[in-house]
mmCIF entry with sequence, helices, sheets and N, C-alpha, C, O atoms, coordinates in Angstrom:
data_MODEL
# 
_entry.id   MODEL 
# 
_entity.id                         1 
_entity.type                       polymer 
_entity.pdbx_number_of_molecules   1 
# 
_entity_poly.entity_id                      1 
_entity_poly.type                           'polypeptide(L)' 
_entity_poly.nstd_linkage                   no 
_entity_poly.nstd_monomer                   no 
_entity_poly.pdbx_seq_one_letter_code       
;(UNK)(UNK)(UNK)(UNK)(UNK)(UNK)(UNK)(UNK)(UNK)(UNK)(UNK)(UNK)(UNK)(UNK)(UNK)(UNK)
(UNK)(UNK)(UNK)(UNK)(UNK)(UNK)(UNK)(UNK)(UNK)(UNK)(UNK)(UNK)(UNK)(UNK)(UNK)(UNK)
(UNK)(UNK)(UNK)(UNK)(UNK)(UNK)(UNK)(UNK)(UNK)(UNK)(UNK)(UNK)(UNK)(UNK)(UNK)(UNK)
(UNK)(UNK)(UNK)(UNK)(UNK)
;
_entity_poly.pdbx_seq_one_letter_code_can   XXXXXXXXXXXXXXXXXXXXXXXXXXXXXXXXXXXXXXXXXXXXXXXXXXXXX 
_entity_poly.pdbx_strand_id                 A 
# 
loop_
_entity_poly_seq.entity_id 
_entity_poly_seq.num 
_entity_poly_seq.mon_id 
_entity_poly_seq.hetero 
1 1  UNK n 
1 2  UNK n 
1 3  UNK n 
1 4  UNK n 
1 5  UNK n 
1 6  UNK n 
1 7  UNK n 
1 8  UNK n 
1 9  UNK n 
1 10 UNK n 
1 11 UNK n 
1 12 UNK n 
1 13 UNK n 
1 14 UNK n 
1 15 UNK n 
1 16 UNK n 
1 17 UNK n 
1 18 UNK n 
1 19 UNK n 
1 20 UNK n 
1 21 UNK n 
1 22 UNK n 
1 23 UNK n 
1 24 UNK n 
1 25 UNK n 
1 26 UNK n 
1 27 UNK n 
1 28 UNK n 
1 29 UNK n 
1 30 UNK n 
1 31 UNK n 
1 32 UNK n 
1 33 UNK n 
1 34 UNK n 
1 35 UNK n 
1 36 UNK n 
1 37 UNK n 
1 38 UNK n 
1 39 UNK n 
1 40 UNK n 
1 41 UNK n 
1 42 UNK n 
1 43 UNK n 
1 44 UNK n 
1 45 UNK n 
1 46 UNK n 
1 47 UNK n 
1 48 UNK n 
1 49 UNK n 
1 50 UNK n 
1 51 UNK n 
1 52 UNK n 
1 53 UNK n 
# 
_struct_asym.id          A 
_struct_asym.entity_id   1 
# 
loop_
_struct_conf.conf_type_id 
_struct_conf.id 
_struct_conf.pdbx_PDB_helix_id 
_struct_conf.beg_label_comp_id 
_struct_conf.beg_label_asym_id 
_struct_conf.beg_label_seq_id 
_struct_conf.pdbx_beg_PDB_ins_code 
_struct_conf.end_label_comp_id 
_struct_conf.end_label_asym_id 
_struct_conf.end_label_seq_id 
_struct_conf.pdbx_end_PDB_ins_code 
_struct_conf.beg_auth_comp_id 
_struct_conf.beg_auth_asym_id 
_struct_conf.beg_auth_seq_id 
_struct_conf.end_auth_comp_id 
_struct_conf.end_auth_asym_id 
_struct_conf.end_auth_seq_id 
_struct_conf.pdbx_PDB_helix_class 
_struct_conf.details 
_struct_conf.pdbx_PDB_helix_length 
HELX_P HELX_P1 AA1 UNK A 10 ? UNK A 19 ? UNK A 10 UNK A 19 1 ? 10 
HELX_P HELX_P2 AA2 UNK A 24 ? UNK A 29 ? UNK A 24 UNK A 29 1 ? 6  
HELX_P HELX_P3 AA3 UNK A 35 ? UNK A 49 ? UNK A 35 UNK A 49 1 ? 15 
# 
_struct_conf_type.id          HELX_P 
_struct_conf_type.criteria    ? 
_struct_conf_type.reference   ? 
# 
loop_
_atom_site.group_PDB 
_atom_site.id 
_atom_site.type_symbol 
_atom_site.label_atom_id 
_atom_site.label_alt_id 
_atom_site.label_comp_id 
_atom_site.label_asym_id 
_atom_site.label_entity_id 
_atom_site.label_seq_id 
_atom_site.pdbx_PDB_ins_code 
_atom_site.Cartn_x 
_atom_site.Cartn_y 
_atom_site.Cartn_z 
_atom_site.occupancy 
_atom_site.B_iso_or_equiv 
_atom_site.pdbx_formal_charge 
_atom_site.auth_seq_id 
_atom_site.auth_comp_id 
_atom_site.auth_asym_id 
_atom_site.auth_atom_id 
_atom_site.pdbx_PDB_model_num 
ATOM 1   N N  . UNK A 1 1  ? -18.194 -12.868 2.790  1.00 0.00 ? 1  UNK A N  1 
ATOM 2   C CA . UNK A 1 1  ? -18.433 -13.752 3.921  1.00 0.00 ? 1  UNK A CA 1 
ATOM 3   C C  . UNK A 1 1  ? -17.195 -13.740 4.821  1.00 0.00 ? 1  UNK A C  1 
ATOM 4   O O  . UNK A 1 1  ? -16.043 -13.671 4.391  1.00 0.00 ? 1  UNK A O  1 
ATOM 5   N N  . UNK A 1 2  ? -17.533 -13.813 6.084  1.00 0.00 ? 2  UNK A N  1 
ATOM 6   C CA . UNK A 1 2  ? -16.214 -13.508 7.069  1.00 0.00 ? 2  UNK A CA 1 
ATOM 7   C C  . UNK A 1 2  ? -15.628 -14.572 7.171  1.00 0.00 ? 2  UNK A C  1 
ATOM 8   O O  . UNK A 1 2  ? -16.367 -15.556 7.156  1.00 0.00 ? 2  UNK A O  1 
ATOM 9   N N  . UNK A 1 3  ? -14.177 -14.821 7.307  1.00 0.00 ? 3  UNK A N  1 
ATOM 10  C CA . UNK A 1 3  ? -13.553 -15.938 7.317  1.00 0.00 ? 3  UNK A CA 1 
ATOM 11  C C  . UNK A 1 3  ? -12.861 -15.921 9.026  1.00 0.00 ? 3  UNK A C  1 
ATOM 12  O O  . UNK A 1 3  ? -12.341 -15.099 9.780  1.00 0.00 ? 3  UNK A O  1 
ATOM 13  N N  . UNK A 1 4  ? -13.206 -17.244 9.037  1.00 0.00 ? 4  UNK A N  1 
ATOM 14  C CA . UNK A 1 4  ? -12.726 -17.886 10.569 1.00 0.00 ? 4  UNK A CA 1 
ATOM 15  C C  . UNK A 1 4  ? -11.233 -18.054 10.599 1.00 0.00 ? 4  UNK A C  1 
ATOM 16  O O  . UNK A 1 4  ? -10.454 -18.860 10.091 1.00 0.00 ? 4  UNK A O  1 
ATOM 17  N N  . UNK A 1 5  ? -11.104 -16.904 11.449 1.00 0.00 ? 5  UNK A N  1 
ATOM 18  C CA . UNK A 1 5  ? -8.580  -17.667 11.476 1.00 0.00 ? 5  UNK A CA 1 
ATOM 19  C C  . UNK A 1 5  ? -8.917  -18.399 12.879 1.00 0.00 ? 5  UNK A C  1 
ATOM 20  O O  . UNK A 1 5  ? -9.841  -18.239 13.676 1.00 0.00 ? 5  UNK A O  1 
ATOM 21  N N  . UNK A 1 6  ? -7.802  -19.266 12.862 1.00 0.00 ? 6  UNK A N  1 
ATOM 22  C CA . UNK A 1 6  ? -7.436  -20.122 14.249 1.00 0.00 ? 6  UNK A CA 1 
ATOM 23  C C  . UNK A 1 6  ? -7.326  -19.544 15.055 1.00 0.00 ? 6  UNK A C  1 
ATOM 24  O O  . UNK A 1 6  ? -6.990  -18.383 14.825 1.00 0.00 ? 6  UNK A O  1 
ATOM 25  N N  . UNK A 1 7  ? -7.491  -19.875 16.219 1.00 0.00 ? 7  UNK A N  1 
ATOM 26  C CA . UNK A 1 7  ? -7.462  -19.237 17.241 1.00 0.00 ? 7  UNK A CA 1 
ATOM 27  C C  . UNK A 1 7  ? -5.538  -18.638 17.059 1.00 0.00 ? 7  UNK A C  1 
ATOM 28  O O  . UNK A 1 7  ? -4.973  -17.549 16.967 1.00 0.00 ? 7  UNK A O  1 
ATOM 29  N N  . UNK A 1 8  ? -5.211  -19.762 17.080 1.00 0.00 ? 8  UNK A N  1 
ATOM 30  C CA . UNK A 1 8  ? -3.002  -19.287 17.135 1.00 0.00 ? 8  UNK A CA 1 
ATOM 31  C C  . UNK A 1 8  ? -3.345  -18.474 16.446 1.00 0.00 ? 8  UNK A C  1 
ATOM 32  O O  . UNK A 1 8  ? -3.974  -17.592 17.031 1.00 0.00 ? 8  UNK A O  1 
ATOM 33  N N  . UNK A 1 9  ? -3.202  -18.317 15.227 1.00 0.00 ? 9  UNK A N  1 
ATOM 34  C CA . UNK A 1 9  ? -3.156  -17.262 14.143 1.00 0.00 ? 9  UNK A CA 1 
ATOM 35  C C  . UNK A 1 9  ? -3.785  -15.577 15.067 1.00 0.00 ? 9  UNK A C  1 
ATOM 36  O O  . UNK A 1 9  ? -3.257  -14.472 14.942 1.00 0.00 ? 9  UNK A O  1 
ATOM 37  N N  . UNK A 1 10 ? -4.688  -15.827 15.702 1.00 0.00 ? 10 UNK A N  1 
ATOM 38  C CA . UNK A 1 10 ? -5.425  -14.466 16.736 1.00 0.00 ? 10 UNK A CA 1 
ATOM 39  C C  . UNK A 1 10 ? -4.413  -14.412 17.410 1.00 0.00 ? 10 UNK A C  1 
ATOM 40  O O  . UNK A 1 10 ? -3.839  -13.327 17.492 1.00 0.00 ? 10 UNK A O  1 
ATOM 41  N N  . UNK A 1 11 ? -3.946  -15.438 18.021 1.00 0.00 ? 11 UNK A N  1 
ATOM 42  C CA . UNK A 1 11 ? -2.682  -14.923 19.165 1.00 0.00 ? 11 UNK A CA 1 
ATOM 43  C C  . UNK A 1 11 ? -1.616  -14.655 18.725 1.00 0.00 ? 11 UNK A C  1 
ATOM 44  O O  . UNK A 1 11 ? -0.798  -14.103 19.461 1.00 0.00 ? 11 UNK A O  1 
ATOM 45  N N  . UNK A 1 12 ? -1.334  -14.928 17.537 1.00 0.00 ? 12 UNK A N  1 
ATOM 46  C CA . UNK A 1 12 ? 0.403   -14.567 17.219 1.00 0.00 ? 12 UNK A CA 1 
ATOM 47  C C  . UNK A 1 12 ? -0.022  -13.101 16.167 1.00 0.00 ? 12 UNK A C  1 
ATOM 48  O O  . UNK A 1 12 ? 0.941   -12.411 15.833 1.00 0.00 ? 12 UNK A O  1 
ATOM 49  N N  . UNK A 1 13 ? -1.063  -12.776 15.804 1.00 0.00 ? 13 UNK A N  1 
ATOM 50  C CA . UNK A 1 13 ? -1.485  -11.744 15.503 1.00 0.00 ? 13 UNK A CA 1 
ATOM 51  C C  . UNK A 1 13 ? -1.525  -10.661 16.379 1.00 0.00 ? 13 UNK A C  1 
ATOM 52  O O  . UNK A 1 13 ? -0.805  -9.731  16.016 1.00 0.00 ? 13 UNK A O  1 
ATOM 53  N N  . UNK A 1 14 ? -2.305  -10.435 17.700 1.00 0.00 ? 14 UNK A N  1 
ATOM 54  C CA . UNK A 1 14 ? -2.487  -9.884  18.522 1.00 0.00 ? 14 UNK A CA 1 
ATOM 55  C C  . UNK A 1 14 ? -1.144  -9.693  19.409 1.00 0.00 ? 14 UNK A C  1 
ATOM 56  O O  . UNK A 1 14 ? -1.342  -9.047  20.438 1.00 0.00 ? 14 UNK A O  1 
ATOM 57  N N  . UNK A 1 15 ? 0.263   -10.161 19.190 1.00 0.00 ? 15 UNK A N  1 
ATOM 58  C CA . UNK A 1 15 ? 1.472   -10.686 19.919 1.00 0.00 ? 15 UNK A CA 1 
ATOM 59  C C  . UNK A 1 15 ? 2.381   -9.601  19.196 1.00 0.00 ? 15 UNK A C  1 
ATOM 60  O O  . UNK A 1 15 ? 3.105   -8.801  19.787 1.00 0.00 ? 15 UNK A O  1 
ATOM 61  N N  . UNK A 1 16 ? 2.225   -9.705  17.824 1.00 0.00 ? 16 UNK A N  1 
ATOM 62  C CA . UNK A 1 16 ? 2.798   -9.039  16.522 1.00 0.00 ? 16 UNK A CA 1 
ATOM 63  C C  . UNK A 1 16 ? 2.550   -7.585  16.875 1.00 0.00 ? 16 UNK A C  1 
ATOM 64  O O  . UNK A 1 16 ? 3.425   -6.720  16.905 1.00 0.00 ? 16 UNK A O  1 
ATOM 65  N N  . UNK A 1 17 ? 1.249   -7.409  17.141 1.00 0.00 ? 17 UNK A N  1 
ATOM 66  C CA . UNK A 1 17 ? 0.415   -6.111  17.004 1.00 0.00 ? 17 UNK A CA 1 
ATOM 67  C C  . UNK A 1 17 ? 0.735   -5.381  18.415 1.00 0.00 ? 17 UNK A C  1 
ATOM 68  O O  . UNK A 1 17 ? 0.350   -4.228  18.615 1.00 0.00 ? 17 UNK A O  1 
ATOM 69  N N  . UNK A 1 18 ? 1.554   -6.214  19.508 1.00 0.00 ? 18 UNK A N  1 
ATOM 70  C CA . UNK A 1 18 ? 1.800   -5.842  20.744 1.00 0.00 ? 18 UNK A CA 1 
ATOM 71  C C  . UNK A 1 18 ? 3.297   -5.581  21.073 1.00 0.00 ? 18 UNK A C  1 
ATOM 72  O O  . UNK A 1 18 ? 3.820   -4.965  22.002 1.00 0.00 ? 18 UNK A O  1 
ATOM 73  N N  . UNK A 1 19 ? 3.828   -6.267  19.983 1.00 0.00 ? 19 UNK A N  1 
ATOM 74  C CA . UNK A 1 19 ? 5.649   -5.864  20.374 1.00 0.00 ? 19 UNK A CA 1 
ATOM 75  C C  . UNK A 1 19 ? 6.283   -5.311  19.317 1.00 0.00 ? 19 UNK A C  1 
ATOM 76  O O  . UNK A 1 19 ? 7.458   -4.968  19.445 1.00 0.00 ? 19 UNK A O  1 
ATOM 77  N N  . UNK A 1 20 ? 5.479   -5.108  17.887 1.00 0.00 ? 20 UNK A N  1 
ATOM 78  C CA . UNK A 1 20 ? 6.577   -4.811  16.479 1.00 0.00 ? 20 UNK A CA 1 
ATOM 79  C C  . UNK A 1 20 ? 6.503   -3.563  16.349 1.00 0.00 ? 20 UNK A C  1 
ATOM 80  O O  . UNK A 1 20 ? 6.996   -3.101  15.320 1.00 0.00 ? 20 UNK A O  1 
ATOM 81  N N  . UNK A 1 21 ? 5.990   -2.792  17.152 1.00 0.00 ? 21 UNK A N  1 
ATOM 82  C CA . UNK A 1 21 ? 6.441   -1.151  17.414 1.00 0.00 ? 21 UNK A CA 1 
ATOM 83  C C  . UNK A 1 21 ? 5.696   -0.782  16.197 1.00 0.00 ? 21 UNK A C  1 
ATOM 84  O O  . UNK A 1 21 ? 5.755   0.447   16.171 1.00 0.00 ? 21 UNK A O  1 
ATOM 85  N N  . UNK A 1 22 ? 4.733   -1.370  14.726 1.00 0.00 ? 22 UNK A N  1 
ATOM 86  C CA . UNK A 1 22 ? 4.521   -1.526  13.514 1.00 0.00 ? 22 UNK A CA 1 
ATOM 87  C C  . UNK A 1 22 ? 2.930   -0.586  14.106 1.00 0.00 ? 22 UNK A C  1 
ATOM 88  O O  . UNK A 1 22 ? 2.371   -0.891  15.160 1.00 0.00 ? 22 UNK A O  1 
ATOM 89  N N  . UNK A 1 23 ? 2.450   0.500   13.215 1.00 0.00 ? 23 UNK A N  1 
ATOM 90  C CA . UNK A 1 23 ? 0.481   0.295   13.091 1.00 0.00 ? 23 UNK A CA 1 
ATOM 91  C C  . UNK A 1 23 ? -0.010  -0.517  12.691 1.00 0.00 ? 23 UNK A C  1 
ATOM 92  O O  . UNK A 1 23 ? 0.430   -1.336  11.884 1.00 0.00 ? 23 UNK A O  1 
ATOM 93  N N  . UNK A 1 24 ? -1.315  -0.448  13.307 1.00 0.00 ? 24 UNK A N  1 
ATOM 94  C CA . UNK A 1 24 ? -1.839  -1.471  13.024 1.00 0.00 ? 24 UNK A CA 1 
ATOM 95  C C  . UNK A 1 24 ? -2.413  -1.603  12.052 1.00 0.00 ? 24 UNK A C  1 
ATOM 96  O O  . UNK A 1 24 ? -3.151  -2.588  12.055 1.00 0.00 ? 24 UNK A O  1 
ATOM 97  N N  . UNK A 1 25 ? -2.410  -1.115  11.308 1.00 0.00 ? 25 UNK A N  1 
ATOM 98  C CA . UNK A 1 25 ? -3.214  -0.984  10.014 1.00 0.00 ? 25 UNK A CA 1 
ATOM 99  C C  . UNK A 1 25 ? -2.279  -1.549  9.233  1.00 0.00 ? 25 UNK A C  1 
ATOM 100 O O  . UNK A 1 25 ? -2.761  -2.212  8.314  1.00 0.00 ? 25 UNK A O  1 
ATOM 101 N N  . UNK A 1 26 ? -0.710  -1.503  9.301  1.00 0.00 ? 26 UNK A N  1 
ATOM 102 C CA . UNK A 1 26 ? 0.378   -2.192  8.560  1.00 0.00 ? 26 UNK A CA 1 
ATOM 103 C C  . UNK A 1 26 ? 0.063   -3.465  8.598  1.00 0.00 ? 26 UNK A C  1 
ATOM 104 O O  . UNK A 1 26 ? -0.450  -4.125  7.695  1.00 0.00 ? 26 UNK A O  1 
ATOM 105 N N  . UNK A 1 27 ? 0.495   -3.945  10.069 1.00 0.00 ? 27 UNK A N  1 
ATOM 106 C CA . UNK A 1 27 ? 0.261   -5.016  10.247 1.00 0.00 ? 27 UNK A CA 1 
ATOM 107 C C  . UNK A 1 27 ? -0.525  -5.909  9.988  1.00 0.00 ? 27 UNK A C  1 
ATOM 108 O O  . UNK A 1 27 ? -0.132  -7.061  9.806  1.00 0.00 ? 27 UNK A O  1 
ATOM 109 N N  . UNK A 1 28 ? -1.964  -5.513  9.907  1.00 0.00 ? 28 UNK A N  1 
ATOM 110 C CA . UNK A 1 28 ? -3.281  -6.143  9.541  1.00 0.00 ? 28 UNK A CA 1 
ATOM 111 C C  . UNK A 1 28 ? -3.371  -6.412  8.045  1.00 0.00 ? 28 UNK A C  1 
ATOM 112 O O  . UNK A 1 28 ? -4.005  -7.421  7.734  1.00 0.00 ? 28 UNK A O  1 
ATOM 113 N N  . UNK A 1 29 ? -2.768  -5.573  6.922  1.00 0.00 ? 29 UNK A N  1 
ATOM 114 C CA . UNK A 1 29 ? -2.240  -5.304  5.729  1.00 0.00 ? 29 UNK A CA 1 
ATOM 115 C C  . UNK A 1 29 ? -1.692  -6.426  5.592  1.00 0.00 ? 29 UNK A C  1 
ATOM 116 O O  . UNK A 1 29 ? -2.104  -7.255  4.782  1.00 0.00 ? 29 UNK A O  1 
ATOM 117 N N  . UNK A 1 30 ? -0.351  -6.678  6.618  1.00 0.00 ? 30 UNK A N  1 
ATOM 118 C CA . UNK A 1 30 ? 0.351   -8.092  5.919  1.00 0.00 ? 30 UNK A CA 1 
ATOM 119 C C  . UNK A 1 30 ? 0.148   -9.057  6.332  1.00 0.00 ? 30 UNK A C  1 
ATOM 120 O O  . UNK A 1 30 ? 0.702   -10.049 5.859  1.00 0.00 ? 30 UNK A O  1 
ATOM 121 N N  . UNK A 1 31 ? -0.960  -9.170  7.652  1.00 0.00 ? 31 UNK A N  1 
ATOM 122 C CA . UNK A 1 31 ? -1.260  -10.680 7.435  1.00 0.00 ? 31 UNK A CA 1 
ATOM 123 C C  . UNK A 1 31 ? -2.762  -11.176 6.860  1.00 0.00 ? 31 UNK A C  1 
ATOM 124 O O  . UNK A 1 31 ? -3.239  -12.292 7.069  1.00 0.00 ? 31 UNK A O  1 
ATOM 125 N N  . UNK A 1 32 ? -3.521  -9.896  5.943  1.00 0.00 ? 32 UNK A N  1 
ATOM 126 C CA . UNK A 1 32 ? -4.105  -10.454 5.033  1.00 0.00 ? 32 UNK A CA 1 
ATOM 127 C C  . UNK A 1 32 ? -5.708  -10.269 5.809  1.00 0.00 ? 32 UNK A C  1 
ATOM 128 O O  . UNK A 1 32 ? -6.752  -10.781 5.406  1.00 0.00 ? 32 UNK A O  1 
ATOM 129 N N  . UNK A 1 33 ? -5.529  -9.353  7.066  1.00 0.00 ? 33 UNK A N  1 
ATOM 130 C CA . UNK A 1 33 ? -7.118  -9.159  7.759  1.00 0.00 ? 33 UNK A CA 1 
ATOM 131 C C  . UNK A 1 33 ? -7.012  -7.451  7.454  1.00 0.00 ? 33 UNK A C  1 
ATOM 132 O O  . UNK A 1 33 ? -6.283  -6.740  6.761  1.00 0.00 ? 33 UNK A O  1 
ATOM 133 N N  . UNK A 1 34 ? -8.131  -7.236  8.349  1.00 0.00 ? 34 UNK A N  1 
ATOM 134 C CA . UNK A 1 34 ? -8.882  -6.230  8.256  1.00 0.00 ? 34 UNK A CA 1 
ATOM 135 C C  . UNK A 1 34 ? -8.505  -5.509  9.749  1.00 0.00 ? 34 UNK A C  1 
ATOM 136 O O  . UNK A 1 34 ? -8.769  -5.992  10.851 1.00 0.00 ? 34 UNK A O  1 
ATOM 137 N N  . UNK A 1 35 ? -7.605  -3.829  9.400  1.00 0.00 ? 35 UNK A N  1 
ATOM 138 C CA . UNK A 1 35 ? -7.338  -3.803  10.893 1.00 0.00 ? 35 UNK A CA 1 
ATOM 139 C C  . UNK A 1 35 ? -8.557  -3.311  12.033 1.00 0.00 ? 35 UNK A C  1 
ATOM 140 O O  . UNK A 1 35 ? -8.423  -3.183  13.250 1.00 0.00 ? 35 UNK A O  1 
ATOM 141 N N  . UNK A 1 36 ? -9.583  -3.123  11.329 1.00 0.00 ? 36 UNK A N  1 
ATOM 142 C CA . UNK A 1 36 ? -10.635 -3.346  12.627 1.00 0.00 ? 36 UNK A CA 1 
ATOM 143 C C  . UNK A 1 36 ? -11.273 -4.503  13.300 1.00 0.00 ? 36 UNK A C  1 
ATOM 144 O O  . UNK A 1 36 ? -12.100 -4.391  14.205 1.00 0.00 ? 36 UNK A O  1 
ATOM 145 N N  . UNK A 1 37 ? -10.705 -5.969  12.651 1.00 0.00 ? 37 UNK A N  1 
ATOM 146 C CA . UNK A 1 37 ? -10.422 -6.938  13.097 1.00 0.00 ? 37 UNK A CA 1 
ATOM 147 C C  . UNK A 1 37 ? -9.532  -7.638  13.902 1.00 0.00 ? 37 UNK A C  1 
ATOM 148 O O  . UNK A 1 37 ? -9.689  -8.633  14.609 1.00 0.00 ? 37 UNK A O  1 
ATOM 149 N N  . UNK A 1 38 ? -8.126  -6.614  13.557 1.00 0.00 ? 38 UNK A N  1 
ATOM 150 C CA . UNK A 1 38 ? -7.367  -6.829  14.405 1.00 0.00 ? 38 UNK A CA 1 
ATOM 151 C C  . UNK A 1 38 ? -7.617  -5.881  16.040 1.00 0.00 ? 38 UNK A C  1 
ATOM 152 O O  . UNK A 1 38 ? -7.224  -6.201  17.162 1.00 0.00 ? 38 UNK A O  1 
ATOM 153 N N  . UNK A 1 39 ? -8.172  -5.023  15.736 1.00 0.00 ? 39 UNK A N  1 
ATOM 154 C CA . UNK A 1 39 ? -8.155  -4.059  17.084 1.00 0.00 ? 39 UNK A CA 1 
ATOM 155 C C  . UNK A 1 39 ? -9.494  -4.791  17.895 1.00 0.00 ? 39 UNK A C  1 
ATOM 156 O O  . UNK A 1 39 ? -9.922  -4.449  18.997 1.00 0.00 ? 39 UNK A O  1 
ATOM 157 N N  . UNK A 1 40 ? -9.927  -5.694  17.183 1.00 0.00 ? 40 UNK A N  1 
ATOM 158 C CA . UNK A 1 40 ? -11.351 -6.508  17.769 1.00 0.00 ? 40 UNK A CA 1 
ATOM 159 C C  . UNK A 1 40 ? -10.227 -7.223  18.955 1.00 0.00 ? 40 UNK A C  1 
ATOM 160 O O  . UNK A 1 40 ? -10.053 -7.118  20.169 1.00 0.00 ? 40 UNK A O  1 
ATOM 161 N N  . UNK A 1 41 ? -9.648  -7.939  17.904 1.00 0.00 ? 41 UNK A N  1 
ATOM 162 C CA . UNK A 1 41 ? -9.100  -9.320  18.760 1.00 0.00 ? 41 UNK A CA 1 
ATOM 163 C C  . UNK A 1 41 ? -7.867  -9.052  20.188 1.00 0.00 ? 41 UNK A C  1 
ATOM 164 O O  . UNK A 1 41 ? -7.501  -9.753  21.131 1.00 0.00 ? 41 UNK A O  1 
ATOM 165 N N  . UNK A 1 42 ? -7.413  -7.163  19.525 1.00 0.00 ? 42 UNK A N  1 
ATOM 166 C CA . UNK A 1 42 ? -6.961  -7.232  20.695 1.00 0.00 ? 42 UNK A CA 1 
ATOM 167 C C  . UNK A 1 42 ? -7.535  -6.389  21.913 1.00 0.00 ? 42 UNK A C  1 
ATOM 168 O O  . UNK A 1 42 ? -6.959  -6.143  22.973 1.00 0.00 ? 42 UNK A O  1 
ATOM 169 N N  . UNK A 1 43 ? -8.818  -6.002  21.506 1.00 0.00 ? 43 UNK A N  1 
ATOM 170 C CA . UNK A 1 43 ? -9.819  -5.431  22.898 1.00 0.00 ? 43 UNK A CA 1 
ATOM 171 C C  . UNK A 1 43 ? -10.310 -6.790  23.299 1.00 0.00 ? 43 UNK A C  1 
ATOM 172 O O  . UNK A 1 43 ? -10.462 -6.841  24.519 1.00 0.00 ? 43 UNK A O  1 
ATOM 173 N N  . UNK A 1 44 ? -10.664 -8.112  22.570 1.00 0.00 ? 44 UNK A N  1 
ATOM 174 C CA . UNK A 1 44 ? -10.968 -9.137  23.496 1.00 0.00 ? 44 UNK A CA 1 
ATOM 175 C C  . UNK A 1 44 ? -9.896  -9.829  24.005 1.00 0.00 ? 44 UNK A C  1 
ATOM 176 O O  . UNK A 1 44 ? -10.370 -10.647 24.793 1.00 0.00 ? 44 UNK A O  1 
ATOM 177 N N  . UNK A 1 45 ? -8.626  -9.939  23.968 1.00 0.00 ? 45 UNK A N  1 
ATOM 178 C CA . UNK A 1 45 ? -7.654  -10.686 24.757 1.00 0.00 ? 45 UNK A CA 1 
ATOM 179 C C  . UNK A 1 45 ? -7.705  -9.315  25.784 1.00 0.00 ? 45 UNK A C  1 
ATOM 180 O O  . UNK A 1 45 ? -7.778  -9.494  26.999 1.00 0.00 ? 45 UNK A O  1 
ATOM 181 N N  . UNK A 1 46 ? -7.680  -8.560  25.468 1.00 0.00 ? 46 UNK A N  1 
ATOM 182 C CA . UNK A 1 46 ? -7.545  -7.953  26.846 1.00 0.00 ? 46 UNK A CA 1 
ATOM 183 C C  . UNK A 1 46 ? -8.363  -7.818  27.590 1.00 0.00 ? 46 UNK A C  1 
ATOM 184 O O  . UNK A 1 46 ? -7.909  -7.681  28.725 1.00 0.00 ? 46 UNK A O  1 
ATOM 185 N N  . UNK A 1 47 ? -9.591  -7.778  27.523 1.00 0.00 ? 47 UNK A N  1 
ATOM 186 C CA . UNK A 1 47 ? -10.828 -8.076  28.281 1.00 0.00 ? 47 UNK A CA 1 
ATOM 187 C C  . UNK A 1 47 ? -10.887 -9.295  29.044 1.00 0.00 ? 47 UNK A C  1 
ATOM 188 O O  . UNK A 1 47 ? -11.449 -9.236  30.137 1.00 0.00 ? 47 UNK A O  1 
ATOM 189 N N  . UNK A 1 48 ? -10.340 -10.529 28.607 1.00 0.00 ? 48 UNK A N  1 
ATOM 190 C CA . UNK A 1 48 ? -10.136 -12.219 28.791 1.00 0.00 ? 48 UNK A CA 1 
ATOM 191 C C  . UNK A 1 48 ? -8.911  -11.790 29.941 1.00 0.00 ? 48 UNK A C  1 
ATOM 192 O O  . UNK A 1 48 ? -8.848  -12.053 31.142 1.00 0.00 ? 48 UNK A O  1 
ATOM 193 N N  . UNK A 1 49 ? -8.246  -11.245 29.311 1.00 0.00 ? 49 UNK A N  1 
ATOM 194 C CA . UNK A 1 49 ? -6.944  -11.003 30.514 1.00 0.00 ? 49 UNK A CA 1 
ATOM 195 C C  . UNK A 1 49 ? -7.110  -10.494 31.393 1.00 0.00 ? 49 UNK A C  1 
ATOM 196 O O  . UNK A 1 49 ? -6.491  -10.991 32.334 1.00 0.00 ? 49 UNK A O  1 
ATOM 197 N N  . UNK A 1 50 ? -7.879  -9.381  31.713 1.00 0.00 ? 50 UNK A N  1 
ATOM 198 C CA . UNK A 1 50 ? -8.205  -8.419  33.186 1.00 0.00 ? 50 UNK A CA 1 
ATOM 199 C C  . UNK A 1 50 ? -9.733  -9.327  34.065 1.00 0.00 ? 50 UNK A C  1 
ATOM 200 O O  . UNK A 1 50 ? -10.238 -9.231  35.183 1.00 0.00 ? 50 UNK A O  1 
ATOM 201 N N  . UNK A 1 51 ? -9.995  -10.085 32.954 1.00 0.00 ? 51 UNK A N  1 
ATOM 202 C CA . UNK A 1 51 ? -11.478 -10.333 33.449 1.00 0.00 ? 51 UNK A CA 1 
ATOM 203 C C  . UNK A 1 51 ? -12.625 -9.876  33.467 1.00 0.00 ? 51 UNK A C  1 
ATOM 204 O O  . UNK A 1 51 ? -13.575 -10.322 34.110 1.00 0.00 ? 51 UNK A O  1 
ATOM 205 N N  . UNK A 1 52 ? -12.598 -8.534  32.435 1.00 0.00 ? 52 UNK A N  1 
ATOM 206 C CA . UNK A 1 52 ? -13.486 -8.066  32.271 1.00 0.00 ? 52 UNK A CA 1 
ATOM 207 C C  . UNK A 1 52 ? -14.301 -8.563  31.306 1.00 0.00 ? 52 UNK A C  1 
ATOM 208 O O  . UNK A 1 52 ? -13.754 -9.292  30.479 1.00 0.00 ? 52 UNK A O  1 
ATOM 209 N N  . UNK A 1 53 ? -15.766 -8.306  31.164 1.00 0.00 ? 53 UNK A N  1 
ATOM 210 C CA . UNK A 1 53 ? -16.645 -8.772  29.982 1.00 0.00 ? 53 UNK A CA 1 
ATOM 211 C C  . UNK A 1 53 ? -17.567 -7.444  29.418 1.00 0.00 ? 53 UNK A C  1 
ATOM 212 O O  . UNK A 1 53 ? -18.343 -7.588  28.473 1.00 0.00 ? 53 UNK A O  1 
# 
């Protein structure tokens, strides 16, 4: 069953995944998701950010 993170937790995830020079697959590794979850959350902040849908 999929588990709901906080929204912060998406943003300081997606923040991590944008400045720690790290893959993402590392990254997603240590904070305990799935990195095609993480590459979700950061095609939708960036979609939210340009305005695209």
């Amino acid at each position: 069953m999929p588990v709901a993170h906080p929204e912060e937790f998406r943003r300081r995830a997606v923040e991590l995944a944008r400045t720690s020079g790290q893959p993402l697959a590392r990254i997603a590794k240590d904070l305990g998701i799935n990195d095609g979850t993480l590459r979700n959350w950061l095609t939708g902040i960036a979609q939210v950010q340009c305005g695209c849908n």
